[in-house]
C-alpha positions in Angstrom: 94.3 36.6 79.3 94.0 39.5 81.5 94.3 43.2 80.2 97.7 43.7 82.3 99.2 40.0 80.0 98.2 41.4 76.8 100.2 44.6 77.8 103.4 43.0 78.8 103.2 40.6 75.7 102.5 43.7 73.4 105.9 45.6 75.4 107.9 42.3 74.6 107.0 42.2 70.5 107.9 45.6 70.4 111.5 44.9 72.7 112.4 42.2 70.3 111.3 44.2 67.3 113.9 46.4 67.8 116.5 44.0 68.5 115.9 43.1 65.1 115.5 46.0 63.4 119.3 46.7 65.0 120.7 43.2 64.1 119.5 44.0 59.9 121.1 47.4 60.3 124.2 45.3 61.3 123.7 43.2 58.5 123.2 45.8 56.1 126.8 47.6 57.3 128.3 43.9 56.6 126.5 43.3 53.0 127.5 47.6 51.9 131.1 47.1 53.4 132.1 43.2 51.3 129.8 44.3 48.3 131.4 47.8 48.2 127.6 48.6 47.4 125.9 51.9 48.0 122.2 52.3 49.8 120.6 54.7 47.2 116.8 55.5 47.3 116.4 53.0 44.8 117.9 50.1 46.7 117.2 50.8 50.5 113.8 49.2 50.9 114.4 45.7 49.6 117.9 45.6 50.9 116.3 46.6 54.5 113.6 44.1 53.9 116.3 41.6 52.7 118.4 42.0 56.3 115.6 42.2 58.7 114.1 38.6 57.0 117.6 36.9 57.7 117.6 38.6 61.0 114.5 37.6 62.0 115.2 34.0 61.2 118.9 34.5 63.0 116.9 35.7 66.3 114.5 32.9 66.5 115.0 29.3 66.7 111.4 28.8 65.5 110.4 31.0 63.0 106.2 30.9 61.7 105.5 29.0 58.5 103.5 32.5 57.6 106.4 35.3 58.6 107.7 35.3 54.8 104.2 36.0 53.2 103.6 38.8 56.4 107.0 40.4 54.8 106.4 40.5 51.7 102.6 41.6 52.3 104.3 44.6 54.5 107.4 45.2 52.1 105.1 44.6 49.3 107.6 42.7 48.0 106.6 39.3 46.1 107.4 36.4 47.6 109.7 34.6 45.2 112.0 38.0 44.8 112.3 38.2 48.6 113.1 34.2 48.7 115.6 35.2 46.0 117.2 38.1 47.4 117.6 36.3 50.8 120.0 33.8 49.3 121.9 36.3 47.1 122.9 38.3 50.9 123.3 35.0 53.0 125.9 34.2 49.9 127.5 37.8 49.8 128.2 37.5 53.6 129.6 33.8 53.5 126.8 32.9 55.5 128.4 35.3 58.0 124.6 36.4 59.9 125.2 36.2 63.4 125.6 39.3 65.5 127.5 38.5 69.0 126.9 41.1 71.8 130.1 43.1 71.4 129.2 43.9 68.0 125.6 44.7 68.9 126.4 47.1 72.0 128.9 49.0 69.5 126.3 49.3 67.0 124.0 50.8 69.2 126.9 53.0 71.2 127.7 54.4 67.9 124.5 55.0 66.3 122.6 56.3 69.9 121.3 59.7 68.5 119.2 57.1 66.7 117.6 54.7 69.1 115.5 56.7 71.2 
């Protein structure tokens, strides 16, 4: 692999890195507005970690046997709580995970002071 590859793979996993991180903030919007819930300081981190898991898994058709254990290592969230806590939202959205374009363009129209 030459040193201009390794580059242009490193620019790509950061591209779709942020594609994700905007499809859980979607997800998150979704889970606060049917669950009437609040984010509080208390809550933020898991239900974060919670979306960007199921968004993850919604991005890719093939997702690595490992990614769960890598999320819970970074979240330092335990595995079985995480496991847990992704079928609680998929159940509080109806199964309702996909993002379609139009929604994702208004997302990031609406929240551009953010994405820099």
């Amino acid at each position: 692999e030459g040193e201009g590859e390794g580059e242009v793979e490193r620019e790509k996993c950061a591209r779709q890195v942020e594609v994700e991180g905007v499809l859980a903030c979607v997800l998150l919007e979704r889970v606060c507005a049917v669950a009437r819930c609040r984010v509080t300081a208390r809550n933020v981190h898991r239900l974060f970690l919670t979306c960007l898991v199921v968004a993850t898994k919604v991005a890719h058709d093939h997702v690595r046997c490992t990614m769960l254990r890598e999320f819970c290592q970074c979240g330092g969230v335990p595995r079985q709580e995480l496991k847990r806590l992704e079928v609680a939202l998929l159940f509080v959205l109806s199964f309702n995970v996909v993002v379609h374009g139009d929604e994702f363009c208004q997302f990031c129209a609406e929240h551009a002071q953010y994405c820099a």
